[in-house]
TITIVO-780248 format. One record per residue (C-alpha): x, z, y; residue number from 1. Coordinates in steps of 0.001 Angstrom, whole numbers, m for minus. Example, Ala and Ser with C-alpha at 12.3 -4.5 7.8 and 13.67 -1.06 7.14 Angstrom:
2
       c1       c3       c2    k
    12300     7800    m4500    1
    13670     7140    m1060    2
***
This chain:
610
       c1       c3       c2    k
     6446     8512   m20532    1
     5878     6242   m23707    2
     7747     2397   m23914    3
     4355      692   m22030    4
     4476     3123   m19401    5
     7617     2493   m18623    6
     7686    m1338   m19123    7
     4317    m1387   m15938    8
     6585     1186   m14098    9
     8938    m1000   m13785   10
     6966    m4041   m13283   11
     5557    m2387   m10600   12
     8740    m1451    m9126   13
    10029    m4968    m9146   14
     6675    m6471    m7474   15
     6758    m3664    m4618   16
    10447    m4766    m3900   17
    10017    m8633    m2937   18
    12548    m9244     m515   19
    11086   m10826     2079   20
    12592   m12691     4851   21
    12856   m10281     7950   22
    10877    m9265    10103   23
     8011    m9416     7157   24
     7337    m6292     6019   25
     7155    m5760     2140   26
     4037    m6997      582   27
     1897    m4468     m667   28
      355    m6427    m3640   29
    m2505    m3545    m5012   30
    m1438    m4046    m8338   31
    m4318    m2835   m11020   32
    m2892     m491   m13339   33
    m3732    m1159   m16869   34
    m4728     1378   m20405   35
    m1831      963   m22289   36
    m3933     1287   m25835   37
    m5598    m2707   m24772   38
    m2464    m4057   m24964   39
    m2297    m6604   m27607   40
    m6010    m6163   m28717   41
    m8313    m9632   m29140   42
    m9599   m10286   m25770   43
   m13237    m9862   m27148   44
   m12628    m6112   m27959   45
   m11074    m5528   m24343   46
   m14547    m6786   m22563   47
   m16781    m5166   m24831   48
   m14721    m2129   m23908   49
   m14374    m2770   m20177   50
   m17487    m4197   m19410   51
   m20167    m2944   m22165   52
   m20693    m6280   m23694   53
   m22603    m6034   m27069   54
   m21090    m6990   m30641   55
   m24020    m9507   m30428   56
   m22957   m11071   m27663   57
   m19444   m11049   m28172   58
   m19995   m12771   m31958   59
   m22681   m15530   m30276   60
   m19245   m16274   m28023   61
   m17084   m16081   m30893   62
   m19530   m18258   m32754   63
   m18854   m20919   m30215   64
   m15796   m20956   m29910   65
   m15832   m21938   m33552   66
   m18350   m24681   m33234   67
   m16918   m26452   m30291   68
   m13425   m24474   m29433   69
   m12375   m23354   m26163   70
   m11139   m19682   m24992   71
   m13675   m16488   m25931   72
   m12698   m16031   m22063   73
   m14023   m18699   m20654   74
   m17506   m18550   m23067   75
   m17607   m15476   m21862   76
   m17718   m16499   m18073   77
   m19512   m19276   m18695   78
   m22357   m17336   m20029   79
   m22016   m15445   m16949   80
   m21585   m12222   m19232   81
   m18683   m11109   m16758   82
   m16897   m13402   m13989   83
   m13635   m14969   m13907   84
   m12007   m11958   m11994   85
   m12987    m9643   m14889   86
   m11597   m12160   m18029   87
    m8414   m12211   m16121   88
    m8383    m8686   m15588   89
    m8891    m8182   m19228   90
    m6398   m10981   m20239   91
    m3859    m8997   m17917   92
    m4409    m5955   m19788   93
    m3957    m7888   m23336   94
     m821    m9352   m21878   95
      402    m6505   m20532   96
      671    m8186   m16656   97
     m562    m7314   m13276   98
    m3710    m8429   m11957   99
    m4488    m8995    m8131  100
    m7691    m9618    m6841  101
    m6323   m10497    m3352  102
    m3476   m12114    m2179  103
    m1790   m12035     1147  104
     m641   m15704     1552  105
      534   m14631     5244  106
     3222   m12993     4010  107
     4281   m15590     1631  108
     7951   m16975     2404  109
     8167   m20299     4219  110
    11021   m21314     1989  111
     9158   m21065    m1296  112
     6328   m23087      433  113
     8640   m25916     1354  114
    10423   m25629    m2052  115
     7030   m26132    m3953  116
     4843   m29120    m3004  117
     1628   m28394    m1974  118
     m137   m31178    m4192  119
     1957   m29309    m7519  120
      632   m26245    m6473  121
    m2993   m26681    m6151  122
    m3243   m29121    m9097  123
    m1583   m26472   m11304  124
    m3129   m23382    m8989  125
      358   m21434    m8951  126
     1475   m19539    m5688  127
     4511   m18198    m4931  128
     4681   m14807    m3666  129
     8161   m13792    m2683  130
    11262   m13055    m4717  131
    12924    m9581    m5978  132
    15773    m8753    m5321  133
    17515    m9715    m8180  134
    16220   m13406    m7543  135
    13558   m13271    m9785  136
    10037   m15619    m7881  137
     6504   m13721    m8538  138
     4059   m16591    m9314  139
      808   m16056    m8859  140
    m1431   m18080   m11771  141
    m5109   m18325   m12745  142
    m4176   m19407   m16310  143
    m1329   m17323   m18055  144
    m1565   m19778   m21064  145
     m250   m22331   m18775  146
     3227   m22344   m20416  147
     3385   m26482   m19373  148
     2926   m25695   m15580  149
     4890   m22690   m15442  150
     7939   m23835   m17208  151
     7404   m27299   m14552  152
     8107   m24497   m11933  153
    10491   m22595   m13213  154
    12642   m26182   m13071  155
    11252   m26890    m9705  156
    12517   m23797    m8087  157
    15470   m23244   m10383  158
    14903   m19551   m11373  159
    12909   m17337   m13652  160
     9611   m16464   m12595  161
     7239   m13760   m13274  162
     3546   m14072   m13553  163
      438   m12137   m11369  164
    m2581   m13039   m12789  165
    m5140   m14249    m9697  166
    m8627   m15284    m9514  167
    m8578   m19153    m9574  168
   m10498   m19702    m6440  169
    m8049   m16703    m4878  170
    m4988   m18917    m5706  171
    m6625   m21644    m4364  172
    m7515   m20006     m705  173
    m3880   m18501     m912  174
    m2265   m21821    m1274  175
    m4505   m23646     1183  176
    m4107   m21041     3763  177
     m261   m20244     2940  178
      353   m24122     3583  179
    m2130   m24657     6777  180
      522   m22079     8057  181
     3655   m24323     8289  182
     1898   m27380     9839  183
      805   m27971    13203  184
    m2492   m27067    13885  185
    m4358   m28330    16818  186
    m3348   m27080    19256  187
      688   m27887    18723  188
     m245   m31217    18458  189
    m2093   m31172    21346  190
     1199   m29782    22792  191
     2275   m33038    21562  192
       13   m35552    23062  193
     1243   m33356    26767  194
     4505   m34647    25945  195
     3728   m37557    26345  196
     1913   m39619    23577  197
      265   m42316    24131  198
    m2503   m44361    22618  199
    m1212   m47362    21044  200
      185   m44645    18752  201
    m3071   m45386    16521  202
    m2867   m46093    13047  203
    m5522   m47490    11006  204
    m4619   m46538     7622  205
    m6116   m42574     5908  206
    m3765   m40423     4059  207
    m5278   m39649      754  208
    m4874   m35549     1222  209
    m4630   m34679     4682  210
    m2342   m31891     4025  211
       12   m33896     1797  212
      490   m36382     4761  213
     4302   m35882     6454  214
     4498   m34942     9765  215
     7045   m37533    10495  216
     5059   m40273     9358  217
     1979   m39274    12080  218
     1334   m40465    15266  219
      220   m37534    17088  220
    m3261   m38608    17817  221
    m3616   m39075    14382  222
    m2214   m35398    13559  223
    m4721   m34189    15778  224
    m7722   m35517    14303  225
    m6355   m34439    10937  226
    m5927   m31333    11697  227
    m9193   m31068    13412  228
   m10436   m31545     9757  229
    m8015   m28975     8039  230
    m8976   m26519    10148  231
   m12387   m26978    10088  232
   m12712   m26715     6217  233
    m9984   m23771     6656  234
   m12608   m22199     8798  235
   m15605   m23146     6696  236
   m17543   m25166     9474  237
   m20434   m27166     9357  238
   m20264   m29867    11782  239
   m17291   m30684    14633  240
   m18550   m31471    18008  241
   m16067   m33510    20183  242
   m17345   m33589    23501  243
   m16658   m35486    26831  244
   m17239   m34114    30544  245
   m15744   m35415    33652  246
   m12846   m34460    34123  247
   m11709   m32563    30326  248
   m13131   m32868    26747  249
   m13799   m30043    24592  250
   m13603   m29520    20860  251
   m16198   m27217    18979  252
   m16806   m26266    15228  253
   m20234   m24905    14017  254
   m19135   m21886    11470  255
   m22150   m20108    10085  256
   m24205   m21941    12770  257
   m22817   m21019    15957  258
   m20727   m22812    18109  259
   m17369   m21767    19101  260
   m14817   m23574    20834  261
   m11482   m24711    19260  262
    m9657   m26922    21589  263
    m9528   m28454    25129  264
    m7397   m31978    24163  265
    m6643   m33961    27636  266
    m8897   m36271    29251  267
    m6630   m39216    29329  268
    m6361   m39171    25734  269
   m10303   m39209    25165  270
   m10840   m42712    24456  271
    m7734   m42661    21995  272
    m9375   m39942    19772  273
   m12930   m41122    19456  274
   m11196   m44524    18683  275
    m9537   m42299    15753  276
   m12615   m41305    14557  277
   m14090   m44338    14886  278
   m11950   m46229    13023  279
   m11938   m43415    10216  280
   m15486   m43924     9969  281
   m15536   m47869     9724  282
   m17851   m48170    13438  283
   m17152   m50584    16424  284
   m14446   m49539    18308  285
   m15781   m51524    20971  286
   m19184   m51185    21445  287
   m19424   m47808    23563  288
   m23235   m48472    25137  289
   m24935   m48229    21818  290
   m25010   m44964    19396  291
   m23641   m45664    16104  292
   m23606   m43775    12310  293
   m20445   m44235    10062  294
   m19176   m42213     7363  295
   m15737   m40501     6435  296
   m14627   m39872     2749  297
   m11628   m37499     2677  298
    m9793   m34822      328  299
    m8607   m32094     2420  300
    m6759   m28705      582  301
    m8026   m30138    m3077  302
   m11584   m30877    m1728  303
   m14000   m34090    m1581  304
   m15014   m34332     1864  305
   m17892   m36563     3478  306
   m17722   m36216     6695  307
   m21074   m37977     8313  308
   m20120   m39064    11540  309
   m22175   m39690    14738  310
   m21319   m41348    18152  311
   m23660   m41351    20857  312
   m22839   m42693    24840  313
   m23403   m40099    27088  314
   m22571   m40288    31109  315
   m18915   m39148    30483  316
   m18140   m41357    27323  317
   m19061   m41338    23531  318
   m20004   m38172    22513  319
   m19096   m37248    18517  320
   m20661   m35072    16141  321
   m19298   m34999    12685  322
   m21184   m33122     9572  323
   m18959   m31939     6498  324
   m19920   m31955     3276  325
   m18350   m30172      358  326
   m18749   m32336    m2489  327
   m16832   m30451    m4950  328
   m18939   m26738    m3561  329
   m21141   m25350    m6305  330
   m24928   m25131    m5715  331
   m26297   m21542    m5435  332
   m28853   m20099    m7970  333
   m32072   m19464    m7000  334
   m31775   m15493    m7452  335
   m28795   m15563    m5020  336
   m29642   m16915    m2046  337
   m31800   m14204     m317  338
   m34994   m14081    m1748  339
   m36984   m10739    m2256  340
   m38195    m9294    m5988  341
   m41752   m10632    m4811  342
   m40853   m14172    m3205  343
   m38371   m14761    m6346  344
   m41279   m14406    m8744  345
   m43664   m15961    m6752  346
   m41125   m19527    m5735  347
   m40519   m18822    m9658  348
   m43656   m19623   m10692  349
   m44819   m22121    m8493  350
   m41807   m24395    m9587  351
   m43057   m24037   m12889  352
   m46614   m25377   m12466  353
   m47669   m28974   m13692  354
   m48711   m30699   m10214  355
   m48950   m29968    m6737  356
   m47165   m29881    m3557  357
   m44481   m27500    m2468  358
   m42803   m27659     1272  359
   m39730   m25728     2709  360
   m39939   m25762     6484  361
   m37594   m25190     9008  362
   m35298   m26383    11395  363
   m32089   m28573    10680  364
   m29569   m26651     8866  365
   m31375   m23697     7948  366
   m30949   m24720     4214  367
   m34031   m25993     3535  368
   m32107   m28697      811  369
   m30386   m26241     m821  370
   m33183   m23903    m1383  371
   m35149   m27496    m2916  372
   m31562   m28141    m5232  373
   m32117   m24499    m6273  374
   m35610   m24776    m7531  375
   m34505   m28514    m9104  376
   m31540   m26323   m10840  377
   m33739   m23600   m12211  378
   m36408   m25685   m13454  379
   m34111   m28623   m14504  380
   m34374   m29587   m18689  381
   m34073   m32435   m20746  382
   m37869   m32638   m21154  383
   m38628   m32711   m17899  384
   m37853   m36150   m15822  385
   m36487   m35247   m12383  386
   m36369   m37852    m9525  387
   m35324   m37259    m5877  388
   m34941   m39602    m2959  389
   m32908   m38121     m101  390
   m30945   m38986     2978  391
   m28080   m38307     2239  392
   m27921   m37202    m1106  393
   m25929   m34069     m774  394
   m25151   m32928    m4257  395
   m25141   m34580    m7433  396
   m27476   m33064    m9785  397
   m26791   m33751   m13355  398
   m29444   m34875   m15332  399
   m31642   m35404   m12169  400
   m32124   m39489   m11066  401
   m31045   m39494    m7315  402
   m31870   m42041    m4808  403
   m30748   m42457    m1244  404
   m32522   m44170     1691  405
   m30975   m46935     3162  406
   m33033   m48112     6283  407
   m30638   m51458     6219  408
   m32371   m52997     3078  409
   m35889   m51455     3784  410
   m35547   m48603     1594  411
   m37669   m45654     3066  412
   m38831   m42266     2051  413
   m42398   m43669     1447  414
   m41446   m46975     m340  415
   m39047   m45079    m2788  416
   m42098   m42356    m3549  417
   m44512   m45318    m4276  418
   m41410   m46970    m6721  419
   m41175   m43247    m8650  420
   m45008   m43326    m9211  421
   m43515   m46006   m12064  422
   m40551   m44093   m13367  423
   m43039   m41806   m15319  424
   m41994   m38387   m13563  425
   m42676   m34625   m14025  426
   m40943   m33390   m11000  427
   m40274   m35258    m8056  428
   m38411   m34584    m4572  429
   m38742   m35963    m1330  430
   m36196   m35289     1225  431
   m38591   m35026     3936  432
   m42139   m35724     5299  433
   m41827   m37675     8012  434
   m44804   m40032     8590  435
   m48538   m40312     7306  436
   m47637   m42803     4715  437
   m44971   m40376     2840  438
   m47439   m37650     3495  439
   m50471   m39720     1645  440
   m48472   m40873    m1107  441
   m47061   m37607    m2111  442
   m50265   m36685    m1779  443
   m51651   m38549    m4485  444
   m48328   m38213    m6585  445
   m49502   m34338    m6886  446
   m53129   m35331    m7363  447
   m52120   m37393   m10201  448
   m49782   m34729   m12675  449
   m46926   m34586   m10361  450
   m45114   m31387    m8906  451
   m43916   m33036    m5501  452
   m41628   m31134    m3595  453
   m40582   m31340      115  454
   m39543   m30702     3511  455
   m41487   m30786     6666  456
   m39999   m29463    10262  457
   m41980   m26464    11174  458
   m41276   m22615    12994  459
   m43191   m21247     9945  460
   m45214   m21717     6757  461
   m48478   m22105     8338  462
   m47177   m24636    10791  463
   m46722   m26586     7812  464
   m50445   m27208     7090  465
   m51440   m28006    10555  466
   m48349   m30309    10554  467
   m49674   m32525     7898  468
   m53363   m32829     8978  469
   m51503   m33874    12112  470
   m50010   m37129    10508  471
   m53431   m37863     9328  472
   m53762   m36776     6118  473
   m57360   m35487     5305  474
   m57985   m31731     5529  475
   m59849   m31947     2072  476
   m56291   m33834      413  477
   m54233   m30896     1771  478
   m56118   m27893      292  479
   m56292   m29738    m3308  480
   m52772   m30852    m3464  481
   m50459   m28214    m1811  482
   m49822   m24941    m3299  483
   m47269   m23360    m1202  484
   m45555   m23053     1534  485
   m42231   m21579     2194  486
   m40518   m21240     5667  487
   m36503   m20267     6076  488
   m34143   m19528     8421  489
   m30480   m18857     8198  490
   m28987   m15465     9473  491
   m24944   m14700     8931  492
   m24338   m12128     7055  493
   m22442    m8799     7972  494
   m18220    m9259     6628  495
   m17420    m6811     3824  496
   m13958    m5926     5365  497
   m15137    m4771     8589  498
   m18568    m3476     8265  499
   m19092     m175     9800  500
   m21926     2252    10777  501
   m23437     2984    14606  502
   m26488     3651    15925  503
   m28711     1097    16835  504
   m30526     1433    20370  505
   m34145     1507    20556  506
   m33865    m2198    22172  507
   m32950    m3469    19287  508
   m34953    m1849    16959  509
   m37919    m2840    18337  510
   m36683    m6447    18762  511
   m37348    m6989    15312  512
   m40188    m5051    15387  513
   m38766    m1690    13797  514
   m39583     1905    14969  515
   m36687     3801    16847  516
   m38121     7013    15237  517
   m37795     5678    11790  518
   m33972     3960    11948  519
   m30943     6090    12803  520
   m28109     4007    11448  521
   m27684      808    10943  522
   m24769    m1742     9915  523
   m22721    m4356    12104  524
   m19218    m6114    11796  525
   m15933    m5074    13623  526
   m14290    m7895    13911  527
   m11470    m8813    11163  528
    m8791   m11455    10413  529
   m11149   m12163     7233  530
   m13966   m12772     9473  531
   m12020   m14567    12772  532
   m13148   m11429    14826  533
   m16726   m12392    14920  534
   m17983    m9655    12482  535
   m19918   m11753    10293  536
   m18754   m13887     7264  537
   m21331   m16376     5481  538
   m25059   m16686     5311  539
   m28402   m15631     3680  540
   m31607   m16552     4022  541
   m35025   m14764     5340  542
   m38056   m16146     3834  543
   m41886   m16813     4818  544
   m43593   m17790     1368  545
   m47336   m18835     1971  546
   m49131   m18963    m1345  547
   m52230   m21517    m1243  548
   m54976   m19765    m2858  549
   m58519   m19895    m2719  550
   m59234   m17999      877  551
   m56737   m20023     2431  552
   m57804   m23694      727  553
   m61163   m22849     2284  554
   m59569   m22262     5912  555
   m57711   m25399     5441  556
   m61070   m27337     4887  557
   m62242   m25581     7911  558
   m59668   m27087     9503  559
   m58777   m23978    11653  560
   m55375   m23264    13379  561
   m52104   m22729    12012  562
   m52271   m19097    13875  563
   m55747   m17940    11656  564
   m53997   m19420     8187  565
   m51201   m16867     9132  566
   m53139   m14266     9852  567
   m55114   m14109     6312  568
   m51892   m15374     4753  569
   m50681   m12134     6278  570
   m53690    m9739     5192  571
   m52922   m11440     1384  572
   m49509   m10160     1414  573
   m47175   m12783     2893  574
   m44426   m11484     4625  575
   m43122   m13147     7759  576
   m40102   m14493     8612  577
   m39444   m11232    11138  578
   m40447    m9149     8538  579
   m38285   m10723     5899  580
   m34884   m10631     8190  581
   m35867    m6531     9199  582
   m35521    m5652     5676  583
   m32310    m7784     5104  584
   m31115    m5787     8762  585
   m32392    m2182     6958  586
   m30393    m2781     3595  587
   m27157    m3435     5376  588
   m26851    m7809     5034  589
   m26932    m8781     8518  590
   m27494    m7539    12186  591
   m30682    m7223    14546  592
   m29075    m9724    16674  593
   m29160   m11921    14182  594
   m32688   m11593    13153  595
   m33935   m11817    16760  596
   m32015   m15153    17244  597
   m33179   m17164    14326  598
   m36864   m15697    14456  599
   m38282   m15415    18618  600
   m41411   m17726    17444  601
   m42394   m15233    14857  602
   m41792   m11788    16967  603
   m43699   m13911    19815  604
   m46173   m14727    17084  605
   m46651   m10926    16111  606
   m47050    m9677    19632  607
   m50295   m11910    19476  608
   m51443   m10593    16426  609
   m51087    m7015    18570  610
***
């Protein structure tokens, strides 16, 4: 066994034997072994070598790294030539460490969490694992370079550490998750409130992290709420629904958008929460006959939270439904959100065209505003001038002019359209079509050079020309100035630790309009930690794209039913939204179930077309 061999050996040896605090069991840490001949070697080499870059691309990184500096690593990832897991892989294998692509944060010591703080640890993404038994703390780190932060530990914790090299984003669940694990959740401090809380207990004032905040320093209504909100971006949710009945009050959280109940706080303590929230959000704490909007700006695990709140009166008392917004979460491409080979080139190319109207329908949250920042995104350029007015705006776009409706001062959807008409656009986006006069003017922004694009609330892309003649725009307008159509829906997507083989029954099969004879396995989700039991674990999309071409510009002057559109659009090639999510179902992303519940218009639709 050569000197290298020997030195990993050991490594290994030493990682394998954290000693834990009993009853943990030792952490099994999947170490990737490493070719001893990389050692040492510029990192360029090692991903040419690894990953089959080309000396051409490897020289146009090492060209600008010369120009403008940086690491080849990160031009590398930048470039999206390989991803971040890969460079540190390679870096590993230069620096002769371990790399781990997972981490088990579970199993992380509570005494090394309380020894490092939480707000050290994220800023300089470093995670303690456990220690060996000689005393020695494995670390870990995104950036092995780091020599600053890891020296700032080493002092902190007053012993030697040894580095793991870790995906950043990794680190970053580890430590958010490894924390969330020694505070009260919500249901401890609901344990709390039993014991007799009460509700001048109230404080007005927001901790700047919610997990930084002490313990000791919260009332317990107010470790409630906050908690409410760690767990919810723990958990990835959407929206929280806090909801009043008669005699008990239920908590919910929307993950991958379905419902699921989190927590049953006491009645008596109802009016002291929503006052919470209320508060948090700047609304009237007393006026409870009147629904009221408010907003919530917070930082939660590292992250930029705006939380959009909403109270409404119902029989029972104020009803709140909270949405949360990632402001820090990076926009998807285009090519990565579900599309097929043929609706990717086709949305390609219609984003690309001079003028004309292009509408994303669907229901609220089935991503219609992401798939519109996606096209911005792909089509975004210096040369191009790219205005949007939305409500809210959601992301910021760099490069792109955003403006946001404010109903207070008068500032609409239509009236800031009509304002853009004198910024001298190329591309502009409306947040949605609501009314005739947003509908007309966006009409004559496309008539006039402009590619308009938009949102309308339709079951499918069809729906979305009927919808418009409906507000009164001019059957004639609508066949010259839109150019397609494209209808989504949202369907979670099958988790990659528990997915699993069976055979599907003929029932569901033909629920989304497959032949029994022709399926004889399918995929579905067993239920994992990684998933919360529920078998799925993000979302994808299923598309509808309606392409506006001659045939079906002459149907809209007819002015003939959504239902007879469809039906040519059909003949021409368009696949429907059924059709869409039975192919996702057949190549393993997501379940029948899902399909079906996200798409009964359409199947209802087909059985018509019968």
């Amino acid at each position: 066994m050569s000197e290298s061999e020997v030195l990993m050996s050991k490594t290994l040896a030493r990682l394998e034997n954290i000693a834990l605090h009993p009853p943990r069991p030792a952490v099994d840490l999947g170490v990737t072994a490493k070719k001893k001949h990389l050692v040492g070697r510029a990192l360029g080499e090692i991903c040419a070598e690894l990953y089959g870059l080309t000396g051409s691309q490897i020289g146009e990184a090492l060209d600008q790294q010369m120009a403008k500096g940086g690491r080849i690593g990160e031009i590398l990832v930048d470039k999206k030539w390989i991803s971040e897991a890969d460079m540190l892989a390679a870096l590993a294998s230069q620096l002769d460490l371990p790399f781990l692509a997972e981490l088990q944060p579970d199993l992380v010591p509570d005494e090394l969490l309380r020894s490092v703080p939480i707000g050290f640890a994220r800023q300089q993404k470093l995670l303690t694992l456990g220690r060996t038994e000689d005393g020695v703390v494995i670390v870990a780190s995104a950036d092995p370079l780091d020599t600053a932060a890891h020296d700032e530990l080493r002092l902190l914790l007053k012993v030697e550490i040894e580095l793991v090299l870790t995906p950043s984003d990794v680190v970053t669940a580890g430590i958010n998750n490894a924390y969330d694990r020694v505070r009260a959740q919500a249901d401890a401090a609901v344990a709390e409130l039993d014991e007799g809380a009460t509700a001048s207990e109230i404080a007005e004032e927001e901790v700047p992290d919610l997990l930084d905040a002490s313990d000791d320093d919260e009332a317990p209504i107010i470790k409630l709420v906050n908690s409410l909100f760690s767990q919810a971006v723990k958990e990835r949710s959407s929206d929280i629904h806090i909801e009043p009945f008669e005699t008990s009050m239920l908590v919910r959280f929307r993950v991958d958008g379905v419902l699921k109940e989190i927590v049953k706080p006491p009645k008596r303590f109802q009016s002291t929460i929503i006052s919470r929230v209320k508060i948090m959000a700047g609304l009237n704490i007393a006026e409870k006959r009147l629904p009221q909007d408010g907003r919530i700006r917070l930082k939660i695990a590292g992250k930029d939270i705006d939380v959009r709140v909403s109270s409404v009166p119902t029989t029972y008392g104020e009803r709140i439904v909270m949405r949360l917004l990632d402001r820090s979460s990076v926009l998807r491409d285009l090519d990565t959100i579900g599309f097929s080979p043929r609706n990717f080139a086709v949305i390609s190319q219609l984003i690309t065209k001079s003028h004309g109207i292009i509408l994303v329908s669907g229901p609220t949250g089935s991503g219609k505003t992401s798939t519109l920042y996606g096209c911005l995104a792909k089509i975004n350029h210096p040369d191009l001038n790219i205005l949007t007015i939305e409500d809210p705006v959601e992301y910021q776009l760099k490069g792109i002019g955003q403006v946001q409706v404010n109903a207070k001062i008068g500032l609409s959807f239509a009236g800031g359209l009509r304002s853009f008409l004198r910024q001298d656009p190329d591309v502009i986006m409306v947040g949605e079509i609501r009314d005739k006069e947003t509908a007309e003017i966006a009409v004559q922004a496309s008539l006039t050079g402009h590619l308009v694009l938009s949102t309308v609330h339709t079951n499918d892309a069809p729906g979305a020309v009927t919808r418009l003649v409906d507000m009164g725009v001019e059957p004639f307008l609508v066949a010259s100035s839109l150019i397609g159509v494209l209808a989504q829906r949202l369907v979670r997507t099958i988790c990659p630790k528990c997915r699993e083989e069976y055979t599907p029954s003929a029932e569901e099969l033909r629920g989304i309009s497959l032949e029994p004879k022709d399926v004889s396995r399918l995929f579905k989700g067993r239920g994992c930690s990684h998933c919360q039991k529920t078998g799925y674990r993000g979302r994808t999309g299923i598309y509808e794209l309606m392409l506006i071409d001659d045939e079906i510009r002459k149907l809209i002057l007819k002015n003939v039913d959504s239902g007879t559109i469809k039906q040519k659009a059909r003949e021409k090639g368009m696949r429907t939204l059924l059709e869409d999510g039975a192919d996702k179902v057949l190549a393993g992303i997501t379940t029948c179930e899902e399909v079906s519940r996200v798409t009964q218009e359409d199947s209802m639709s087909l059985e018509a077309f019968a």
